[in-house]
C-alpha positions as CSV (number, residue, x, y, z in Angstrom):
1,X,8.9,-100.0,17.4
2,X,4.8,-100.9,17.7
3,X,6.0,-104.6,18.9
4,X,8.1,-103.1,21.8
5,X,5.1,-100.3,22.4
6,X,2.8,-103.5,22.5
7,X,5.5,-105.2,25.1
8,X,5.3,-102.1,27.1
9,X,1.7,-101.8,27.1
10,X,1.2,-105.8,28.1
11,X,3.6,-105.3,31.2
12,X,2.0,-101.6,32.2
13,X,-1.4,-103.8,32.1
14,X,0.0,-106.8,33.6
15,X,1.6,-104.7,37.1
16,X,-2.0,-102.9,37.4
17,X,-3.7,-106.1,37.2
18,X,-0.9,-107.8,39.7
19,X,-1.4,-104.6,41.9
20,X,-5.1,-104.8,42.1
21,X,-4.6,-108.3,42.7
22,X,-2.7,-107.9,45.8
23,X,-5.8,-106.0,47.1
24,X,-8.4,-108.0,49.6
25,X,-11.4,-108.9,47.7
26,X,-14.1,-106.5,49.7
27,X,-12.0,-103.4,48.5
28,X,-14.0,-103.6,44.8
29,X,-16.3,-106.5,45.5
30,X,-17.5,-105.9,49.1
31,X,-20.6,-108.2,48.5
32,X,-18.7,-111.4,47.4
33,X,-17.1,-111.5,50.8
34,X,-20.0,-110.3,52.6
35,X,-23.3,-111.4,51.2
36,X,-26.2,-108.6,51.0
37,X,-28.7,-111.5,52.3
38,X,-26.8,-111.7,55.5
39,X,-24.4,-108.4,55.7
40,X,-25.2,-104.3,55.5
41,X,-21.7,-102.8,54.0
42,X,-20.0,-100.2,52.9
43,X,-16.3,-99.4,52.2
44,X,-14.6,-96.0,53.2
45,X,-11.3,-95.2,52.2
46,X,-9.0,-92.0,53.1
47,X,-5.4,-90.9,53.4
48,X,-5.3,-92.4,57.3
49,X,-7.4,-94.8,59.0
50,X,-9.2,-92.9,61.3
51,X,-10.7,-90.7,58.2
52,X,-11.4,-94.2,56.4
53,X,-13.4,-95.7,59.1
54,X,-15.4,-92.6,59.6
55,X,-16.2,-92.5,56.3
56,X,-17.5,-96.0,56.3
57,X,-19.8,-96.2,59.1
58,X,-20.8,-92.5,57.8
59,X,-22.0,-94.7,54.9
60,X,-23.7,-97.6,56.6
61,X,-25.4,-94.7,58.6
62,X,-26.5,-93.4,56.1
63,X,-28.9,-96.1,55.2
64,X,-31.5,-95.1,57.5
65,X,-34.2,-93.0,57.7
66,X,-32.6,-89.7,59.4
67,X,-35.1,-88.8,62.4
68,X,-36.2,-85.1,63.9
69,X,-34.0,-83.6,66.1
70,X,-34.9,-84.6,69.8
71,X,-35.4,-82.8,72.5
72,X,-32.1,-82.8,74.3
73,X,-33.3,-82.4,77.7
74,X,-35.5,-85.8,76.5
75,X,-31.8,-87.3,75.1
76,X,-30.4,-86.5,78.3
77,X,-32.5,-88.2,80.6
78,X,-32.5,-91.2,78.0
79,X,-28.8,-92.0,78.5
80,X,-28.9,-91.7,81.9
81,X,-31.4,-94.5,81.9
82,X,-29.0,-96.3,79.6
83,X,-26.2,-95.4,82.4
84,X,-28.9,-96.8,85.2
85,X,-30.4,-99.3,83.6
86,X,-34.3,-98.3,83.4
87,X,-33.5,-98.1,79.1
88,X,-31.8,-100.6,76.9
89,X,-28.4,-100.1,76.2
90,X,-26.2,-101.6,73.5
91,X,-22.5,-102.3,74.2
92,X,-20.6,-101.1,71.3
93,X,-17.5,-101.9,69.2
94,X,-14.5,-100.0,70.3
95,X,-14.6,-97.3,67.2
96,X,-11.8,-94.6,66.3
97,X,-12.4,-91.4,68.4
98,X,-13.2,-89.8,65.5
99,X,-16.0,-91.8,64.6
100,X,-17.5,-91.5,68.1
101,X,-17.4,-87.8,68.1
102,X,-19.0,-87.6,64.7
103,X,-21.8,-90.4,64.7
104,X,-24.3,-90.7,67.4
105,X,-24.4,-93.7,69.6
106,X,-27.9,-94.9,68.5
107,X,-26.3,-94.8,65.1
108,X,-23.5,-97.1,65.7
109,X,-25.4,-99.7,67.4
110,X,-24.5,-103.1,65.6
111,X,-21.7,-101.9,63.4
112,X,-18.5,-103.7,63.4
113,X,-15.2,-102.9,61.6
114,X,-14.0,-106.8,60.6
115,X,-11.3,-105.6,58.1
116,X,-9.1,-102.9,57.3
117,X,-6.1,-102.2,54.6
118,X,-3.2,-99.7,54.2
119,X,-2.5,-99.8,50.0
120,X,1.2,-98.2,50.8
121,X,1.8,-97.8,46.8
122,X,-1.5,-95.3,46.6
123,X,-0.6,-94.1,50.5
124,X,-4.4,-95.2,51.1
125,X,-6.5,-96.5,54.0
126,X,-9.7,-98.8,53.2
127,X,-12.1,-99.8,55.9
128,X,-15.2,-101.8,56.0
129,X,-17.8,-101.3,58.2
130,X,-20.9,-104.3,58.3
131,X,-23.9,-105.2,60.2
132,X,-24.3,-108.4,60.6
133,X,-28.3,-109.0,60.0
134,X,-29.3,-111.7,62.1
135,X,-27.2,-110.9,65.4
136,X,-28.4,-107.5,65.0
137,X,-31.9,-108.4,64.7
138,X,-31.5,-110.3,67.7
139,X,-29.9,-106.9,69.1
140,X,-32.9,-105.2,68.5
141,X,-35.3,-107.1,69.8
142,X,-34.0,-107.4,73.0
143,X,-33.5,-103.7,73.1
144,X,-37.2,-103.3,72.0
145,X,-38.4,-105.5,74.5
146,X,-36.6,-104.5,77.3
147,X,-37.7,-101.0,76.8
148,X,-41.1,-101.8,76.8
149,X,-41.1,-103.4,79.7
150,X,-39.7,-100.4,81.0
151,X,-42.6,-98.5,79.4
152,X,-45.4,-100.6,80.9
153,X,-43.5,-100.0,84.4
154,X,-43.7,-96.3,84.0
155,X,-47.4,-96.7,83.3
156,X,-48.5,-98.7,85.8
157,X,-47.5,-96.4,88.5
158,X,-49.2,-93.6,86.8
159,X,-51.9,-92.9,89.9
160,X,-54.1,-89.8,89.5
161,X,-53.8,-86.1,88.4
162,X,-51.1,-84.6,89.2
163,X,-47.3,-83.8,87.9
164,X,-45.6,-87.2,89.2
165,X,-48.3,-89.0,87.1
166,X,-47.6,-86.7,84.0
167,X,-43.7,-87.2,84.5
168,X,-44.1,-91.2,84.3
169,X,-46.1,-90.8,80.8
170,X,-43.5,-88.3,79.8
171,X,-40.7,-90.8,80.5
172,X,-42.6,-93.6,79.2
173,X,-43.0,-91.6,75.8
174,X,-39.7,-90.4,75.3
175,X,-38.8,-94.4,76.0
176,X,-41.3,-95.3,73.2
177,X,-40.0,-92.7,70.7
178,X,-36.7,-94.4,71.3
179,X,-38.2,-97.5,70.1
180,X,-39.9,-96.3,67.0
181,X,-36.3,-94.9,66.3
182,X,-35.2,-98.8,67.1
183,X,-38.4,-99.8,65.3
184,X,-37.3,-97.8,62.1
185,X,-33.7,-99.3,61.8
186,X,-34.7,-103.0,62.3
187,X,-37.2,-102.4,59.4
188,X,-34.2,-101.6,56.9
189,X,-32.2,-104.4,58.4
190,X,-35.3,-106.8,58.7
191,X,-38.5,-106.0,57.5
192,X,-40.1,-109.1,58.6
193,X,-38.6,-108.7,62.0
194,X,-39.8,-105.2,62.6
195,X,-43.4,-105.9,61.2
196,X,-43.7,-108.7,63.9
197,X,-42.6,-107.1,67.2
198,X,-44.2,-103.6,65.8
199,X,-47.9,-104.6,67.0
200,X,-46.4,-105.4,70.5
201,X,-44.8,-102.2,71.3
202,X,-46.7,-99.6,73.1
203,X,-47.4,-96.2,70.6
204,X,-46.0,-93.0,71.5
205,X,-48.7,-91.6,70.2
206,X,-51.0,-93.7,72.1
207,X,-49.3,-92.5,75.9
208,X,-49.3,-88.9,74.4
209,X,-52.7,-89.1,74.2
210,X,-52.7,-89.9,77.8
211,X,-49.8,-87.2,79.1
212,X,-51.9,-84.6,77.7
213,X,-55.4,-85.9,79.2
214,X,-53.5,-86.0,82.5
215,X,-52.8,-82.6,81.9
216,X,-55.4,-81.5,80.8
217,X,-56.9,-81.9,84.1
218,X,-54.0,-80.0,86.5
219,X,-55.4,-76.4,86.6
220,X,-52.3,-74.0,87.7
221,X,-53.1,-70.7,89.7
222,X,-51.3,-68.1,87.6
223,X,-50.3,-64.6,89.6
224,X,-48.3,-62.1,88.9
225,X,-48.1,-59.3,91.0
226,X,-47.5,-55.9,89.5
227,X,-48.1,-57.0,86.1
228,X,-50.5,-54.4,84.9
229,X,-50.7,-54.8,81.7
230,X,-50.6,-58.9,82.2
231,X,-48.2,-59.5,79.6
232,X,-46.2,-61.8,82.0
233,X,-49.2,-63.6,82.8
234,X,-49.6,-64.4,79.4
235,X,-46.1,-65.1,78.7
236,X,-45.9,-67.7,81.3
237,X,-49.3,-69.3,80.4
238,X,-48.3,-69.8,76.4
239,X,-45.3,-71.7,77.8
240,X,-47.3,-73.6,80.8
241,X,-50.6,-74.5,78.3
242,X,-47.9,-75.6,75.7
243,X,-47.3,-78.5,78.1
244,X,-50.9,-79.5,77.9
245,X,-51.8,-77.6,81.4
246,X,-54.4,-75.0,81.7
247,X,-54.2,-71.9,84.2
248,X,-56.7,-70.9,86.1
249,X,-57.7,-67.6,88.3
250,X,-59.0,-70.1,91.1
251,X,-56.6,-70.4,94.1
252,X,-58.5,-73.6,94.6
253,X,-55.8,-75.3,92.4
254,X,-53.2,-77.5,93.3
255,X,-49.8,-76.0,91.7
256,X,-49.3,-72.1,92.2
257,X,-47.0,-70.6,90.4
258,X,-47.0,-67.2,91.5
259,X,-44.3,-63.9,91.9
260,X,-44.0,-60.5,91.2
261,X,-42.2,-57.9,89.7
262,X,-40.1,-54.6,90.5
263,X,-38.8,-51.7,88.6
264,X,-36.1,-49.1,89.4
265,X,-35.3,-46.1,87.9
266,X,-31.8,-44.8,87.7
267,X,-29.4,-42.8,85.3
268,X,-26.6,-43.6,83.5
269,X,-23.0,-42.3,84.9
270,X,-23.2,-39.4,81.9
271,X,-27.0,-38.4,82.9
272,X,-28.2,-38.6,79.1
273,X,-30.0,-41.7,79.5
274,X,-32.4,-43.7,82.1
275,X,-31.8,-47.1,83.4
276,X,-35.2,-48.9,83.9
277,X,-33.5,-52.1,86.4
278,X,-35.8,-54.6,87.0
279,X,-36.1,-58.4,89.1
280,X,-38.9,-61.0,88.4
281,X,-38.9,-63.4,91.1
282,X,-41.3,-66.6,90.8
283,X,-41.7,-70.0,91.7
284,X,-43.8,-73.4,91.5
285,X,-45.4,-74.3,94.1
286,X,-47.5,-78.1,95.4
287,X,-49.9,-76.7,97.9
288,X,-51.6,-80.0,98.6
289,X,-47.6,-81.5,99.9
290,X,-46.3,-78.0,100.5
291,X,-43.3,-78.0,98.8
292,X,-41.5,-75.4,96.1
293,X,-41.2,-76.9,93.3
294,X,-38.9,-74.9,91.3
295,X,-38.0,-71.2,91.2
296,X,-37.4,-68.8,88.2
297,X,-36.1,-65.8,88.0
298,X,-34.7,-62.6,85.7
299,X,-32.9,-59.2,86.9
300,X,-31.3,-56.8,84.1
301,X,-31.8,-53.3,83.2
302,X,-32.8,-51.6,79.4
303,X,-31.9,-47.8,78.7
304,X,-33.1,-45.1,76.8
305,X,-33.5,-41.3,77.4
306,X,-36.6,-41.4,79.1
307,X,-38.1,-44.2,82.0
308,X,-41.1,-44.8,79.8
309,X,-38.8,-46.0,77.0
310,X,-36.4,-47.8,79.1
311,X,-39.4,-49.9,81.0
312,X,-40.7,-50.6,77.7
313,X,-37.8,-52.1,76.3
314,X,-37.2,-53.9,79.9
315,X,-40.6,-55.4,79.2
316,X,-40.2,-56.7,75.6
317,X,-36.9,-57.9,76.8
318,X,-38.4,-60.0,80.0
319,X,-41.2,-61.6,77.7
320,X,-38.5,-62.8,75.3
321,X,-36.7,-64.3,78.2
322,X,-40.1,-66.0,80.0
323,X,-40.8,-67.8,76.0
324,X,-37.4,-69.3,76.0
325,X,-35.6,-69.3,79.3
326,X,-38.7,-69.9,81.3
327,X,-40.0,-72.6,78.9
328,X,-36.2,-74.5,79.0
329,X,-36.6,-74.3,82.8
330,X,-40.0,-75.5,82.8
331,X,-39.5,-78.4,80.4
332,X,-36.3,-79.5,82.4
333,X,-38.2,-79.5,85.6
334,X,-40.9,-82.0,84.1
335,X,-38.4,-84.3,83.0
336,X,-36.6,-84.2,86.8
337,X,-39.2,-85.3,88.6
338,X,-38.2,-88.5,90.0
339,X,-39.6,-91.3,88.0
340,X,-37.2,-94.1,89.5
């Protein structure tokens, strides 16, 4: 009885060990087949293949540093230089859809998928996912150059005070931020590499320094009629100042941005209530060229039983508008003005 339960045992073993065997080598030993000195890996493995390759480029991903959240207006205007040309661009490997609607392109730059395996007997998909250090160091660099020549383009047009100048250092700073990010993934792939291009690529920091100086130095005339108690004023300035610009009360100054505002009373169709309606109408304005630079406006009503109430809550409603509306408006127009 224990020499058959011994026999038993020995063949049980012996079919696991066969089973495994039948396995590619990467599956449990990844690094054997792909050396860490030349490779990045990891293995993902799922119930279907599309889940398993997700899973492993989540993993070789994963390895580096997760940056802020950008601005997407700033991420917009980024691939569309990638689309045109003015930004390095990457061609990548064709992915799963899956993977591409759940990892970002920046992330995927470099990643390949050499091998995959269906293990029918445990109805299971592996996949691995590598990066290949020296092609993608090479990668990298050209990417990083490329986009600093872009950068030192953008600056060298940069010709006086005024908003064109400030949109070429904004352009040329998003474009360096992008490289940091760059900067940051060719350190974990190679350190050496990174530390050696680092010292020639133009600091976001550094042009920063400069957008805001150029700034600094754009006074815009800030008027808005009807606004007794000035809190539009001041609404719009915390967003305009928050850009680096100052207002001013001087109609000397270059940009306007100017408007007004109106009220309306009326009730509601059962009488126990007062509609306060109201329209803000402004705009941006180049005196020096003569042109409109962009318009911005808000029109709603707020209720209550009495005007007073209703125009207060109108108010406290338009202010929460100017802070985030305005300011998205605002921060779109900077990054629109034609830098090509």
């Amino acid at each position: 009885m224990q020499k058959r339960y011994f026999i038993a045992l020995a063949a049980f073993l012996f079919t696991c060990i066969s089973a495994n065997a039948k396995n590619p080598a990467w599956i449990n030993t990844p690094a054997k087949v792909y050396p860490a000195e030349k490779y990045m890996f990891s293995v993902g493995h799922d119930s279907n293949r599309a889940s398993a390759e997700l899973n492993a480029v989540q993993g070789l991903a994963a390895m580096f540093s997760q940056s802020i959240k950008a601005d997407s207006t700033a991420e917009k205007r980024l691939l569309e230089g990638k689309v045109n040309g003015t930004v390095a661009n990457a061609s990548l490997s064709s992915f799963d859809q899956k993977v591409i609607r759940n990892i970002s392109q920046d992330d995927l730059i470099g990643i390949e998928i050499p091998e995959y395996y269906e293990d029918q007997k445990r109805s299971t998909w592996y996949v691995i996912a590598v990066i290949d250090r020296a092609k993608v160091t090479e990668l990298y660099e050209s990417m990083i150059s490329k986009n600093n020549e872009s950068i030192n383009k953008l600056l060298s047009r940069v010709n006086g005070i005024s908003m064109d100048s400030y949109a070429l250092c904004d352009y040329a700073a998003d474009i360096a931020v992008l490289n940091e990010r760059y900067l940051e993934r060719l350190s974990v792939i190679n350190s050496d590499a990174a530390r050696r291009i680092q010292s020639s690529c133009k600091s976001s920091k550094d042009i920063k320094i400069q957008l805001f100086d150029i700034a600094s130095k754009i006074p815009v005339y800030l008027s808005i009629k009807n606004d007794d108690t000035g809190k539009y004023s001041a609404a719009f300035a915390n967003v305009i100042t928050k850009y680096g610009f100052k207002t001013t009360k001087s109609d000397a100054a270059r940009y306007y941005f100017t408007g007004s505002i109106e009220y309306s009373e009326a009730k509601t169709a059962d009488g126990k209530n007062i509609h306060c309606r109201y329209e803000l109408v402004t705009y941006l304005k180049d005196r020096q060229n003569n042109v409109e630079l962009f318009p911005f406006a808000l029109s709603g009503r707020a209720s209550h039983y009495n005007f007073v109430g209703a125009k207060n809550r109108a108010e406290k409603t338009i202010e929460k508008k100017i802070s985030s509306d305005f300011d998205n408006k605002f921060n779109k127009f900077l990054k629109q003005i034609s830098v090509e």
